[in-house]
N, C-alpha and C positions, 0 to 999 in steps of 0.2 A: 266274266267281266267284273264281278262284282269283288272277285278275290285280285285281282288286278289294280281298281281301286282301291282297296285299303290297305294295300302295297305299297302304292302311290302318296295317300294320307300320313302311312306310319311313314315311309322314310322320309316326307313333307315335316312333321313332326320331329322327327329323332334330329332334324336338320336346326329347327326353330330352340327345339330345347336346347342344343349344344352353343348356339349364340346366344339365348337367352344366358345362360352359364356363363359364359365368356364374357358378355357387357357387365353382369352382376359383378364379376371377379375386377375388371378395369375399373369399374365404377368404383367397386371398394379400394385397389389401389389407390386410385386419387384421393378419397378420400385421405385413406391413413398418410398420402404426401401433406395434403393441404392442413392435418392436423400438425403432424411434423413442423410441416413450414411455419404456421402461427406461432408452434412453444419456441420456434429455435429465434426469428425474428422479431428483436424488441417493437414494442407497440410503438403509433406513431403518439408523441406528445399534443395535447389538447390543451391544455394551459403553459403559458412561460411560466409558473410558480415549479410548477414540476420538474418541466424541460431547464429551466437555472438553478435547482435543486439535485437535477443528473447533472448537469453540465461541474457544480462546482463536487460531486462525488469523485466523479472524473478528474477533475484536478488534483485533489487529494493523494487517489491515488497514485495519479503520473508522478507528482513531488513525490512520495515516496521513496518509488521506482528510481526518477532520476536523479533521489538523496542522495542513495547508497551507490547509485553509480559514481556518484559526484567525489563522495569520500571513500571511498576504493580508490577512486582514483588519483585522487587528490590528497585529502585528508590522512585515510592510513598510511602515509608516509611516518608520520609521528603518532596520531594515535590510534588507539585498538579501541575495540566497543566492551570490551569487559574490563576488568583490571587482570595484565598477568596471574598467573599462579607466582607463588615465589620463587620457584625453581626458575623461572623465567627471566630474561631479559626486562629489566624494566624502559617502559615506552618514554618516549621523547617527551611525551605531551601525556596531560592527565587521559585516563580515559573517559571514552565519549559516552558511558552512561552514567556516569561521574558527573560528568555536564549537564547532562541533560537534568538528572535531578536535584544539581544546586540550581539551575537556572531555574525550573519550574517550582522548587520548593521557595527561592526569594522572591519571583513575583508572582506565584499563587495562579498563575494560568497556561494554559499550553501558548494561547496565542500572544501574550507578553515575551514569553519566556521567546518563542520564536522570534519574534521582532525584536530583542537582546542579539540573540545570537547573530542577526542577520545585519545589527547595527556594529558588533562587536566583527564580525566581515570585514563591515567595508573598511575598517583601519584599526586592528585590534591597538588597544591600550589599557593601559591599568589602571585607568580612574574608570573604565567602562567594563570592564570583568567584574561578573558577579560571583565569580572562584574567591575564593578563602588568599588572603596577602600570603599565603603559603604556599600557596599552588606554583605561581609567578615567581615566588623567591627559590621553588625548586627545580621549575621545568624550562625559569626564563620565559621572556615576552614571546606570543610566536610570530613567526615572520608575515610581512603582508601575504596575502595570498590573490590570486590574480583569478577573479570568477564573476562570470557576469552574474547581473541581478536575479536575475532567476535560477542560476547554478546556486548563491547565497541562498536566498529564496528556498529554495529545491533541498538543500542539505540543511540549514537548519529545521525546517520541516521532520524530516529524517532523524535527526540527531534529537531531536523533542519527543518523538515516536520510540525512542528505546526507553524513557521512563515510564512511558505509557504501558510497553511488553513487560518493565520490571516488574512495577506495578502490578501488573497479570500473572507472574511470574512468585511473587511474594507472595501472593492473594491464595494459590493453589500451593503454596508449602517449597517454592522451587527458589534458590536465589538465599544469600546469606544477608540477606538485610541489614548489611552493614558495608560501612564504606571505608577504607582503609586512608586515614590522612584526612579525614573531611571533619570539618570543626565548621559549627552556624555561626554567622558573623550577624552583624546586622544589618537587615534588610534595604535592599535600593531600589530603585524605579529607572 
């Protein structure tokens, strides 16, 4: 009888250990989900200072994004974002990081320089280009262009953003730091 119950006990046992194992094993899956889940899920926001400090990260980048869709689509019709090689065709229109860093070298900020571009948008003309009277006298005025406020908005964001990468670009040895045709005028607002 006695060798009957501890028959009974052991396989009571080998039964208890093998669930015991199996909850241990489940348990730690969930865990490693619910760690998963926390890194991959941004936190919830506890201050507007923060949450309107993502929110406008967020815009930034979406303008970017929608910049360069904007002039791909639109825009390189006439201009390129570098200046041709010489062997090349030359572009319609100056290039777009040509632009960008006369605009932000004459008003000394990203966000002027943006609000130029976006003003120079809505009806280009040549009392409002901060391009060199050379530019206009080579490439001609350019034409209206038909973009809502935030496609403006949206690409010159974008087009302000490649003097920033030149900039990056100069900074590490990369980029001929010079600009072919570009003469300083003086400064406008």
């Amino acid at each position: 009888m006695v060798d009957l119950m501890s028959t009974v006990y052991h396989h009571h046992d080998k039964h208890a250990h093998h669930r015991m194992r199996t909850l241990f094993f489940a348990l730690l899956v969930i865990g490693i989900a619910m760690l998963l889940a926390a890194a991959l899920i941004p936190p919830s926001h506890t201050s507007s200072t923060t949450s309107d400090q993502d929110d406008a990260v967020r815009t930034i980048s979406l303008s970017l994004v929608d910049g360069e869709e904007v002039f791909n689509r639109v825009c390189s019709t006439c201009h390129t974002i570098d200046r041709p090689a010489e062997t090349e065709q030359e572009p319609l229109a100056p290039p777009m990081r040509m632009v960008a860093r006369r605009y932000v070298m004459m008003t000394e900020s990203t966000e002027t320089a943006t609000a130029r571009i976006v003003e120079w948008l809505e009806g280009p003309d040549a009392e409002k280009s901060l391009m060199p009277p050379m530019a206009i006298e080579h490439h001609g005025l350019m034409p209206p262009v038909v973009l809502t406020e935030e496609e403006r908005s949206a690409v010159a964001t974008f087009v302000v953003s490649l003097n920033e990468a030149q900039e990056g670009q100069m900074m590490h040895g990369e980029g001929n730091g010079h600009m072919k045709g570009s003469k300083h005028g003086t400064k406008k607002s």
